[in-house]
C-alpha positions as CSV (number, residue, x, y, z in Angstrom):
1,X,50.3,-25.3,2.6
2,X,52.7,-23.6,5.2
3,X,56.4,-25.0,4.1
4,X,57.2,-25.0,8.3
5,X,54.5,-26.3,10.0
6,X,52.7,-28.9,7.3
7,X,55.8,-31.5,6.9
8,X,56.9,-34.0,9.5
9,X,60.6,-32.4,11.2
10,X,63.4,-33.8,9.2
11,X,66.3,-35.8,10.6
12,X,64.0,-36.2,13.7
13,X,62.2,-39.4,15.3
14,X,58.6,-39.3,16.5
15,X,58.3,-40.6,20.2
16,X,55.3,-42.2,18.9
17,X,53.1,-43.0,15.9
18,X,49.2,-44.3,16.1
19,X,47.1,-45.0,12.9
20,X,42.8,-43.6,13.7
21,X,40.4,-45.9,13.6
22,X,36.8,-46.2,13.4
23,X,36.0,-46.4,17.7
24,X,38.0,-43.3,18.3
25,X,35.7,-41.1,16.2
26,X,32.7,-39.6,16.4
27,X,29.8,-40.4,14.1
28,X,30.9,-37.7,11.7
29,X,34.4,-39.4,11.5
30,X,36.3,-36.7,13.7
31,X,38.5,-38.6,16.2
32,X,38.0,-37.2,19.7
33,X,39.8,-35.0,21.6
34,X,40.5,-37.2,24.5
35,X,42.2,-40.0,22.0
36,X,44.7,-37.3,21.0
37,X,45.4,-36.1,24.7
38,X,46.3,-39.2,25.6
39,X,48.7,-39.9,22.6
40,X,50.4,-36.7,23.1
41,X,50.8,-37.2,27.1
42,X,52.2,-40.5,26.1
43,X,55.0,-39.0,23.5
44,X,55.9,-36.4,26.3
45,X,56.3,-39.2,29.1
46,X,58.1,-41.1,26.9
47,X,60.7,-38.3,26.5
48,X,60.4,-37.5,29.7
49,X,61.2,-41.1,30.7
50,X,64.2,-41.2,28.6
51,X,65.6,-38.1,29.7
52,X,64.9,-38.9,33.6
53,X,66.3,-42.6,33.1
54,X,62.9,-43.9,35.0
55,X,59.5,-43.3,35.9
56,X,57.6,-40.3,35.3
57,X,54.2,-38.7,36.1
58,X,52.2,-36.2,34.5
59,X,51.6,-33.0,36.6
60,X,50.4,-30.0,34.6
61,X,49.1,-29.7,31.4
62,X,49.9,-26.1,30.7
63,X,48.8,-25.7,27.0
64,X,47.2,-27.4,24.8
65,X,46.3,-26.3,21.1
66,X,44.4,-28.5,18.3
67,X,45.3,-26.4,15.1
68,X,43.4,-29.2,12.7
69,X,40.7,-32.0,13.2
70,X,42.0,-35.6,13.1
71,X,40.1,-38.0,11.1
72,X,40.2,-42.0,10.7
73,X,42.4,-42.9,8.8
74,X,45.4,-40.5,9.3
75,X,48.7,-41.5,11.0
76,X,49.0,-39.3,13.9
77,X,53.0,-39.0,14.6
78,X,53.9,-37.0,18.0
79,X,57.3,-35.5,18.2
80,X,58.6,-34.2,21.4
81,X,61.2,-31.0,22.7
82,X,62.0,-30.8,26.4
83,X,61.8,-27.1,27.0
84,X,63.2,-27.1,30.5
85,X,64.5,-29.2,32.8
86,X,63.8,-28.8,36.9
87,X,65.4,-30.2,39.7
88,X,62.5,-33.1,39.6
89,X,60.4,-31.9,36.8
90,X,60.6,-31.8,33.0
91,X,58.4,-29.3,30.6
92,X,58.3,-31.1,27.1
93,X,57.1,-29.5,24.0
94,X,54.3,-32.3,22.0
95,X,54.1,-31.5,18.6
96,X,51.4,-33.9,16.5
97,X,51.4,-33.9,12.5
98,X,48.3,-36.4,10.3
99,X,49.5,-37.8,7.5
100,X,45.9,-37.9,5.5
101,X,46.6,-39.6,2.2
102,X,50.0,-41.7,1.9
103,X,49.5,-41.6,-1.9
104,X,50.0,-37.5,-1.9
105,X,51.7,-37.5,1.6
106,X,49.4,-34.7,2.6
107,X,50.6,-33.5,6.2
108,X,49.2,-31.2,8.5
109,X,50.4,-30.0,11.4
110,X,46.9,-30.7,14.2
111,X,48.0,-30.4,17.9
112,X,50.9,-28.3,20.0
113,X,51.0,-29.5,23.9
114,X,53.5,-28.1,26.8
115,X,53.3,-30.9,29.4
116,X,54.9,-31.1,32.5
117,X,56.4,-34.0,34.2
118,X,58.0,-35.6,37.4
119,X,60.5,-38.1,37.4
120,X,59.3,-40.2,40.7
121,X,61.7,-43.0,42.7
122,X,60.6,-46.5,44.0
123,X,58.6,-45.1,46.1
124,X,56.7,-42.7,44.0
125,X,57.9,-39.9,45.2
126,X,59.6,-36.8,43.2
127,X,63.5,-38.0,42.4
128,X,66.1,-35.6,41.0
129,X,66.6,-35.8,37.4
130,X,69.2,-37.0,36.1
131,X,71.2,-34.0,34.4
């Protein structure tokens, strides 16, 4: 096991944490792709929301790595980093970790995202952040 990428981030909070079930998988019990996109683009808005104090929109996904498979069962926890902050736009780092077996607490490090977002007003329409 590698000590720095296969344990959850100490003295941090995920931004989210979603347990795998059954209809997100495949037959051969591997969750899909897409299911874990969308949990990861949800952890980066919702640091993206906090840091913009409002609405955001995804714009770019510029990388997206799955290190692992994901399988039902495992407690997928997304942690988040803003990398950069624009005038309007945020980058935010998405890091996911599966905890397979809460008995041995086995963690592994699965998916590393860089997603861009805007923080939109009222009218939907790009808005300073907030800095």
């Amino acid at each position: 096991m590698n000590d720095s990428e296969d344990k959850l981030p100490k003295n941090r909070v995920p931004a989210i944490r979603v347990l795998a079930m059954p209809k997100d998988a495949n037959p051969t019990g591997d969750i899909f792709g897409g299911w874990i996109i969308s949990h990861a683009d949800t952890a980066g808005a919702v640091a993206a929301m906090k840091r913009s104090s409002g609405r955001v929109v995804t714009v770019a996904v510029n990388n997206f790595e799955f290190k692992k498979p994901v399988f039902v069962g495992d407690l997928l926890s997304c942690y988040t980093e803003i990398l950069k902050v624009g005038r309007t736009s945020m980058t935010i780092k998405v890091t996911a970790y599966a905890e397979r077996d809460s008995r041995e607490k086995c963690v592994i490090k699965v998916t590393e995202a860089t997603i861009v977002y805007v923080a939109l007003d009222k009218n939907r329409k790009p808005r300073p952040v907030d800095n």
